[in-house]
ZADO-1210 file (C-alpha; in nm, 4 decimals, padded with zeros to 6 digits):
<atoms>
<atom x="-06.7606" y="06.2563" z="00.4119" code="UNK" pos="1"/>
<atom x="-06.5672" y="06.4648" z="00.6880" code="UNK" pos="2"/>
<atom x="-06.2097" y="06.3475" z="00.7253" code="UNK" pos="3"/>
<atom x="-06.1537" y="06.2523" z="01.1055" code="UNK" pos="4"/>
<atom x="-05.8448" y="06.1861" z="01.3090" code="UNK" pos="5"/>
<atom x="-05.8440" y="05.9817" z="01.5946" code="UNK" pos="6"/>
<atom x="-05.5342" y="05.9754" z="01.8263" code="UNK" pos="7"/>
<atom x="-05.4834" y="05.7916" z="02.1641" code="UNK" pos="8"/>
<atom x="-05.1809" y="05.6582" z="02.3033" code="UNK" pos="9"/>
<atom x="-05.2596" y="05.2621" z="02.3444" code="UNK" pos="10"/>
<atom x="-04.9193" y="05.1897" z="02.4769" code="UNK" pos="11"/>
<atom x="-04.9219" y="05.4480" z="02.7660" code="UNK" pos="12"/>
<atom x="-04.8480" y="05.2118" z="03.0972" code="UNK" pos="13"/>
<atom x="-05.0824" y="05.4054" z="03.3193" code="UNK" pos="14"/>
<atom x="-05.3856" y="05.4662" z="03.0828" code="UNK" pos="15"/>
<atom x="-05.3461" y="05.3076" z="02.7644" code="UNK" pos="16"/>
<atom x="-05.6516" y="05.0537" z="02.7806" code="UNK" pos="17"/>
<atom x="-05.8829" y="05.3144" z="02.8830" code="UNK" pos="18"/>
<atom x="-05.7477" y="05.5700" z="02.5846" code="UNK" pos="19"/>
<atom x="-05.8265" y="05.2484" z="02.3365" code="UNK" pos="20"/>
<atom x="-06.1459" y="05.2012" z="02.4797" code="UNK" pos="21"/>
<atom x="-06.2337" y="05.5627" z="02.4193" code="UNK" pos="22"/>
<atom x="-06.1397" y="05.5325" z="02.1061" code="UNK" pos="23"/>
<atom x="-06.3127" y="05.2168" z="02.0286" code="UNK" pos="24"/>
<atom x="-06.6148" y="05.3512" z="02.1422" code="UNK" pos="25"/>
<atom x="-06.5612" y="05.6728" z="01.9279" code="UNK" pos="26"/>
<atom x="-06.4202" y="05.4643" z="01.6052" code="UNK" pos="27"/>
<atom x="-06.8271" y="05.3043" z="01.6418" code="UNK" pos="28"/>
<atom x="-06.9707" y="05.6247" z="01.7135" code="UNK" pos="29"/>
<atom x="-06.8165" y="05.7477" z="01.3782" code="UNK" pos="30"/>
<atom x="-06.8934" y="05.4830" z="01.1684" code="UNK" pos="31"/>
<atom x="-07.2553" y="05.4228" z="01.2501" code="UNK" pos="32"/>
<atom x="-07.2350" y="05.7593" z="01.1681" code="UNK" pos="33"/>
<atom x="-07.1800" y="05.6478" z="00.8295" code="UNK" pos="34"/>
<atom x="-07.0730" y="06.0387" z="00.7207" code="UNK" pos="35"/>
<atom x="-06.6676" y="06.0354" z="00.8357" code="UNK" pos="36"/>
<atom x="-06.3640" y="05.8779" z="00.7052" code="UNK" pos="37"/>
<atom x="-06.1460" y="05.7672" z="01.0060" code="UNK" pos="38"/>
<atom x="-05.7369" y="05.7626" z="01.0305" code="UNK" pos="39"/>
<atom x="-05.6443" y="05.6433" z="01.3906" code="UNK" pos="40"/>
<atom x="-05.3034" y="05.7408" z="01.4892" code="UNK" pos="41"/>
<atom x="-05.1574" y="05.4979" z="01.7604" code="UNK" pos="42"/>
<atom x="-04.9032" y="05.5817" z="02.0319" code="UNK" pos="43"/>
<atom x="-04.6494" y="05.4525" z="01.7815" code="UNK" pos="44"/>
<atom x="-04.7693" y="05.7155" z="01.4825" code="UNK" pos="45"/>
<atom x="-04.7543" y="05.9805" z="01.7544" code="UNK" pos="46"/>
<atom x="-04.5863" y="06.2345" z="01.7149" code="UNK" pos="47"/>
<atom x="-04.5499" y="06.6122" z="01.5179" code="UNK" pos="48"/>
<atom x="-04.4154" y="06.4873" z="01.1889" code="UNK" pos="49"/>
<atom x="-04.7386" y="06.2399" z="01.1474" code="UNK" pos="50"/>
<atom x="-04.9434" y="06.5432" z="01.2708" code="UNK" pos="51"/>
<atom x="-04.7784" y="06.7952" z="01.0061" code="UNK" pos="52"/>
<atom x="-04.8596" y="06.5399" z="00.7116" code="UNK" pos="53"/>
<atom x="-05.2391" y="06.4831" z="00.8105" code="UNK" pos="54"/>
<atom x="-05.3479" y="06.7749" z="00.8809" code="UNK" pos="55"/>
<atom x="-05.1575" y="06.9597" z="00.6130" code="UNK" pos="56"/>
<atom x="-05.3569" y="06.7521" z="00.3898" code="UNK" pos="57"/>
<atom x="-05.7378" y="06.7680" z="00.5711" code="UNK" pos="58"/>
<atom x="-05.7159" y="07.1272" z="00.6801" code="UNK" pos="59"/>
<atom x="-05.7795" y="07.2828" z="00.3085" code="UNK" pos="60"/>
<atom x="-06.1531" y="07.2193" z="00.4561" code="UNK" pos="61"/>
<atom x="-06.3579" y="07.1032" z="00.7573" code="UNK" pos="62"/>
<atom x="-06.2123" y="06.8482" z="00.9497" code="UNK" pos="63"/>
<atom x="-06.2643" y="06.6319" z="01.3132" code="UNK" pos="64"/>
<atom x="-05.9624" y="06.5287" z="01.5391" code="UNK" pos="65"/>
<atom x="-05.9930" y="06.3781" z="01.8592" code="UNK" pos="66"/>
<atom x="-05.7643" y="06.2253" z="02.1188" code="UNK" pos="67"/>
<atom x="-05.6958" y="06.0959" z="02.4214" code="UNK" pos="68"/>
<atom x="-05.3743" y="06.1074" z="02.5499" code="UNK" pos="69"/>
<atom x="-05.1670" y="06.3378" z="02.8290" code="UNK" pos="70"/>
<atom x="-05.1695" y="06.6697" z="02.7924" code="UNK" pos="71"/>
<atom x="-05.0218" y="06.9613" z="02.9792" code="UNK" pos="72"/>
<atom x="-05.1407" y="07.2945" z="02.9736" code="UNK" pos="73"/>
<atom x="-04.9396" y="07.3584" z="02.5865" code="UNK" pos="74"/>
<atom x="-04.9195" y="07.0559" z="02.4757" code="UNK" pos="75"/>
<atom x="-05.0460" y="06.6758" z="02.4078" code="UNK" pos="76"/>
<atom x="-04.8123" y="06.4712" z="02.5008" code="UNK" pos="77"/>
<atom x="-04.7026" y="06.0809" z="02.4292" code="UNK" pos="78"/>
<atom x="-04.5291" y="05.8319" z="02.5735" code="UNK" pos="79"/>
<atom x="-04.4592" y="05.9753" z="02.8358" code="UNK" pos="80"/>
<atom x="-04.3724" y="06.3218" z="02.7841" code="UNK" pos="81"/>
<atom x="-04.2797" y="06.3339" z="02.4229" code="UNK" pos="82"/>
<atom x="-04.5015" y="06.6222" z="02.2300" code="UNK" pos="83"/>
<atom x="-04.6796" y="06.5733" z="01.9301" code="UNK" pos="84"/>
<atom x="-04.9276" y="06.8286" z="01.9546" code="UNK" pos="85"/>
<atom x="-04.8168" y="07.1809" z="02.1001" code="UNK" pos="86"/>
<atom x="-04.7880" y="07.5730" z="02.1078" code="UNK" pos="87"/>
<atom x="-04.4841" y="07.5923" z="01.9427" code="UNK" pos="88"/>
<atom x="-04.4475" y="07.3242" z="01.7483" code="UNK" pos="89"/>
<atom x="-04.7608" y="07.3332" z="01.5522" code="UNK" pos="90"/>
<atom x="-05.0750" y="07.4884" z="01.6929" code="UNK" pos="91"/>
<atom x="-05.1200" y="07.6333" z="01.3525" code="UNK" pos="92"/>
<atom x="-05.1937" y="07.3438" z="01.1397" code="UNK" pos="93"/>
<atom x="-05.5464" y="07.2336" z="01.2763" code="UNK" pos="94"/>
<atom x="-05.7063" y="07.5381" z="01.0443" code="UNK" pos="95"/>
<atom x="-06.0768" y="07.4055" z="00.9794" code="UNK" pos="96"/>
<atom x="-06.0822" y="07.1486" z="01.2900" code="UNK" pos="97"/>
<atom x="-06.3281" y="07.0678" z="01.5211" code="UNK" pos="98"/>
<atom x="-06.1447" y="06.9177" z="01.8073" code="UNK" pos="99"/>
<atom x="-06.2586" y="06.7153" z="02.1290" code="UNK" pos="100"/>
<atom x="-05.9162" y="06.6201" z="02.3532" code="UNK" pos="101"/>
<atom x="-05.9292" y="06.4294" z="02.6406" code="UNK" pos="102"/>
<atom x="-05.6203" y="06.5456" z="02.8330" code="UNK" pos="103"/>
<atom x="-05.5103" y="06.7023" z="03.2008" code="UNK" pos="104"/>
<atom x="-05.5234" y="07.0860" z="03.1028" code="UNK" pos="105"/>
<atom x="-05.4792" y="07.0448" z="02.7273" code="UNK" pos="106"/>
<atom x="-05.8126" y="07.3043" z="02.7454" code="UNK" pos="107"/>
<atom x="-05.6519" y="07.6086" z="02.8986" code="UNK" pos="108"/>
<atom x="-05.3847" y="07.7485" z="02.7101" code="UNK" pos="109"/>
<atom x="-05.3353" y="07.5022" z="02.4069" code="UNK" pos="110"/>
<atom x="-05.7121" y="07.5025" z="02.3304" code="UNK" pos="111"/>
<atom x="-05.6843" y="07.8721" z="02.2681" code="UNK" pos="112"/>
<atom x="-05.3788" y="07.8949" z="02.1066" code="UNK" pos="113"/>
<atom x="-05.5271" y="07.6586" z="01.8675" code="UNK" pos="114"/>
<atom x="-05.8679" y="07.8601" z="01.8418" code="UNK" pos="115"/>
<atom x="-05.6867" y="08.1855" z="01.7371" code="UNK" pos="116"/>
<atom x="-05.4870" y="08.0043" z="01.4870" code="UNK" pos="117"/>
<atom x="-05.8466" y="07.8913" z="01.2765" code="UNK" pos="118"/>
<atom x="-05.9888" y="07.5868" z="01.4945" code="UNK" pos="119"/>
<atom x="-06.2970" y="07.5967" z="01.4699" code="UNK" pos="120"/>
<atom x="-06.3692" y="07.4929" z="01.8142" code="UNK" pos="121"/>
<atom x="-06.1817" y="07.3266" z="02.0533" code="UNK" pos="122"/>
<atom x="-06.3645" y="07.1412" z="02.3569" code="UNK" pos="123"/>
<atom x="-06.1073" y="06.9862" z="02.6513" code="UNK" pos="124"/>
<atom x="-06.0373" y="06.9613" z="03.0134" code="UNK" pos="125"/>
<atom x="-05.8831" y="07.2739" z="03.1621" code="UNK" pos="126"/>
<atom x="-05.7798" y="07.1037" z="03.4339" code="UNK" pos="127"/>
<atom x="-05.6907" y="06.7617" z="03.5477" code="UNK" pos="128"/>
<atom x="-05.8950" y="06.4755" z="03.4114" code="UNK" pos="129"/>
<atom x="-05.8863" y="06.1592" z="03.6356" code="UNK" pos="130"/>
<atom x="-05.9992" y="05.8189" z="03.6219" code="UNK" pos="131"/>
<atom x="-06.0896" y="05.5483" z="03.8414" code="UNK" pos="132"/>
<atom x="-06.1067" y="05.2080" z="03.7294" code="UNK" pos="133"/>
<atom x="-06.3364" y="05.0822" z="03.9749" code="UNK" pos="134"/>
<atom x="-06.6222" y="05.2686" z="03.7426" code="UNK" pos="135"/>
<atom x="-06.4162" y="05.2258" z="03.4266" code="UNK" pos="136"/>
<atom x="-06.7066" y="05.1713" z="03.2153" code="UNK" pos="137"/>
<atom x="-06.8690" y="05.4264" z="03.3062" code="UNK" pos="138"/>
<atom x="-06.5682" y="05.6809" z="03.2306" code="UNK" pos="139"/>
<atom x="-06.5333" y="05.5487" z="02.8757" code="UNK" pos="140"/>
<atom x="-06.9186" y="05.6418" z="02.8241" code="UNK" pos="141"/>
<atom x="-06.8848" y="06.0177" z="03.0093" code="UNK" pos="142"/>
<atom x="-06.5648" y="06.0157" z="02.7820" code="UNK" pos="143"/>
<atom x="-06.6995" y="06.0161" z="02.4531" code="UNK" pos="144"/>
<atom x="-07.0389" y="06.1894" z="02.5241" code="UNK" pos="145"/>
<atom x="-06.9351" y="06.4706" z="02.3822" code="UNK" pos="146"/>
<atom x="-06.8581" y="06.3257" z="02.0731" code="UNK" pos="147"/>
<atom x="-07.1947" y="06.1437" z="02.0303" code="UNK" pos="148"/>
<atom x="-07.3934" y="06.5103" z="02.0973" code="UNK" pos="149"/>
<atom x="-07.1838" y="06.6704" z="01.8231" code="UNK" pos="150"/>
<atom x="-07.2201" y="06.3584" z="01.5627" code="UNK" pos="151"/>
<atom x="-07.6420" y="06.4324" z="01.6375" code="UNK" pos="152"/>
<atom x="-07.5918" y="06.7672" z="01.5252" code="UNK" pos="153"/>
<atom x="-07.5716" y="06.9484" z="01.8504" code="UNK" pos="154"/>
<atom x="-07.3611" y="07.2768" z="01.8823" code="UNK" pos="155"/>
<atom x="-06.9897" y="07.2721" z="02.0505" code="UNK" pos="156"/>
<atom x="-07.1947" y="07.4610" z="02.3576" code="UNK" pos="157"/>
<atom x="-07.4638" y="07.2470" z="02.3818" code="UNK" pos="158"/>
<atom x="-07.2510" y="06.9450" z="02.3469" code="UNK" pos="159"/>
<atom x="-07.0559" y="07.0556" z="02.6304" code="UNK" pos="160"/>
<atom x="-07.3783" y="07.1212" z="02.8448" code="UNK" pos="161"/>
<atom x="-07.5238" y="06.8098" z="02.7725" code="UNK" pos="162"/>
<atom x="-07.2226" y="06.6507" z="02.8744" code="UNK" pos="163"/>
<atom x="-07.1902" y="06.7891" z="03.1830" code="UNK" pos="164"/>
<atom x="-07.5022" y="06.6616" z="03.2507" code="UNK" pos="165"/>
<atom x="-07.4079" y="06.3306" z="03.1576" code="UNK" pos="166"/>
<atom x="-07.1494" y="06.3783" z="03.4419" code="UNK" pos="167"/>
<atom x="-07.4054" y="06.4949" z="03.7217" code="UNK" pos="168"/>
<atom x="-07.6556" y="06.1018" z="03.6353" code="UNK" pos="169"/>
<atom x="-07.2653" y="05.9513" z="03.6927" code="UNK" pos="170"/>
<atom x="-07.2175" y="06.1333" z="04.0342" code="UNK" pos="171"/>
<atom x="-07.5670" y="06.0583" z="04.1497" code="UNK" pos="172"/>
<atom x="-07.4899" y="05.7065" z="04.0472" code="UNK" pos="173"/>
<atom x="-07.1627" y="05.6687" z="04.2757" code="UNK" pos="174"/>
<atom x="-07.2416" y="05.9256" z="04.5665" code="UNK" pos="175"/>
<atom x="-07.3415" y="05.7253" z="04.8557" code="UNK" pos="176"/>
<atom x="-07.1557" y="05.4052" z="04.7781" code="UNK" pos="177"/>
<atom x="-06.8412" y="05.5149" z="04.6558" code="UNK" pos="178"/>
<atom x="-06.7823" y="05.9187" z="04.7260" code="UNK" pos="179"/>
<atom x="-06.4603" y="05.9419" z="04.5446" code="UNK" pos="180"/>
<atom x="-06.5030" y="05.7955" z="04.2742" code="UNK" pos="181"/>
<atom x="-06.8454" y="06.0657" z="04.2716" code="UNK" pos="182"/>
<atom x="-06.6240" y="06.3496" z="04.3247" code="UNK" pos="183"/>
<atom x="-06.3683" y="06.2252" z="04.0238" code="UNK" pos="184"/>
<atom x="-06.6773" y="06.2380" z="03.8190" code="UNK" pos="185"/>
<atom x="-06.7423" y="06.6349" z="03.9241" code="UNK" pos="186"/>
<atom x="-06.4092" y="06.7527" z="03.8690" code="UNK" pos="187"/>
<atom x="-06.3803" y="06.6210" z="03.5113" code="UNK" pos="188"/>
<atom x="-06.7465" y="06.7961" z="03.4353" code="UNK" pos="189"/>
<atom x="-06.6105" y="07.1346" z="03.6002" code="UNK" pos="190"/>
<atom x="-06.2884" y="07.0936" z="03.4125" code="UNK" pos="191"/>
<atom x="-06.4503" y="06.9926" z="03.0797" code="UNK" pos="192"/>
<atom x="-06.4479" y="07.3649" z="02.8825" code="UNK" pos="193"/>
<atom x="-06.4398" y="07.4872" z="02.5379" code="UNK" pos="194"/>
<atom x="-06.2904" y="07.7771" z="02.2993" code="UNK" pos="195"/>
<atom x="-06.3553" y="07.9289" z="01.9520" code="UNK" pos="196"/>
<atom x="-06.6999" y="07.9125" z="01.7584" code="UNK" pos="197"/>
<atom x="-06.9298" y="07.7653" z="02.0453" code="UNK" pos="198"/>
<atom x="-07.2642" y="07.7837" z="01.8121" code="UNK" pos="199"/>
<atom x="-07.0736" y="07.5657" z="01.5627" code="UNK" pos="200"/>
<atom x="-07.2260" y="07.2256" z="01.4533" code="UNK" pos="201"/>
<atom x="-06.9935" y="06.9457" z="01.2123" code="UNK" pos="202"/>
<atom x="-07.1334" y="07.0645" z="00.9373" code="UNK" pos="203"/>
<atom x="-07.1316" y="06.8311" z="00.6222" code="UNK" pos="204"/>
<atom x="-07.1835" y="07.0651" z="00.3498" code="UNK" pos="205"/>
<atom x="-06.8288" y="07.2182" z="00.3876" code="UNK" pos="206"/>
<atom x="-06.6228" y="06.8855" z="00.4240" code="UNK" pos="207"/>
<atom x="-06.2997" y="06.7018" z="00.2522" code="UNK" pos="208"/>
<atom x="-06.3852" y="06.5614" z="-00.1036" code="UNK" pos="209"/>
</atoms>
């Protein structure tokens, strides 16, 4: 089985029941799977110390982490602000990781940094991702697309393709009766990007015994 962490800050007060519906969704995703074992980390088990443990102990061979959270353009960030995830606090320790983060810019800078320090890959949003609650159902399932794609074997790259095509049925869907909420859709596909190894699949042969 592949070790996977699952992060999302429940607690935040803007977006915490959409994070724990994304990861809902991707906890089922995983374990219909039947191939990963799962440790959720909760906003109050966020933060760089839990980080350091985990991964310290997964990244001696392939592992997944996902989360959704805030982000900034270095970091991932928790209630509120506080880092857990960052450039200089420990982009170094996700060695072996494929990595899927929903979070406003988290894909620019901190998706590299992570890349060059042995990430596998890392797919995020390189610029803000927004929601709308009026179509909140619908942003859960564009959420976690990705995640399905790479669980069927699909490479980081075509994951991401897929899933910005995902994102175009959703803007169709909401164009002429709600254009906003349309146009929310388009800039989280434009935003969504990816770094490292983009022909990489998970691949269970090299996995955590």
């Amino acid at each position: 089985m592949i070790k996977a962490i699952i992060a999302h800050d429940n607690s935040d007060a803007e977006l915490g029941e959409f994070f724990s519906l994304c990861f809902e969704c991707t906890k089922s995703i995983l374990t219909e799977n039947k191939k990963y074992h799962i440790t959720e980390l909760c906003s109050n088990r966020l933060n760089d110390l839990s980080i350091e443990c985990l991964t310290s102990s997964f990244n001696t061979a392939r592992f997944l982490f996902v989360s959704f959270t805030h982000g900034d353009n270095s970091s991932l960030v928790v209630n509120g602000g506080s880092k857990f995830v960052s450039t200089s606090l420990n982009n170094d320790k996700f060695k072996n990781a494929y990595m899927y983060c929903l979070a406003c810019h988290a894909g620019d800078l901190l998706g590299k940094k992570i890349c060059d320090n042995g990430a596998i890959f890392f797919i995020g949003y390189k610029d803000v991702f927004s929601f709308n609650s009026i179509a909140k159902d619908d942003f859960v399932t564009t959420s976690v697309h990705v995640i399905e794609l790479l669980c069927a074997g699909n490479s980081a790259e075509k994951s991401v393709l897929k899933t910005k095509l995902e994102f175009d049925k959703y803007i169709d869907k909401w164009y002429n009766t709600n254009m906003l909420t349309a146009m929310t859709f388009m800039d989280n596909r434009d935003a969504l990007t990816i770094h490292g190894n983009k022909n990489e699949c998970i691949n269970f042969a090299t996995h955590a015994s």
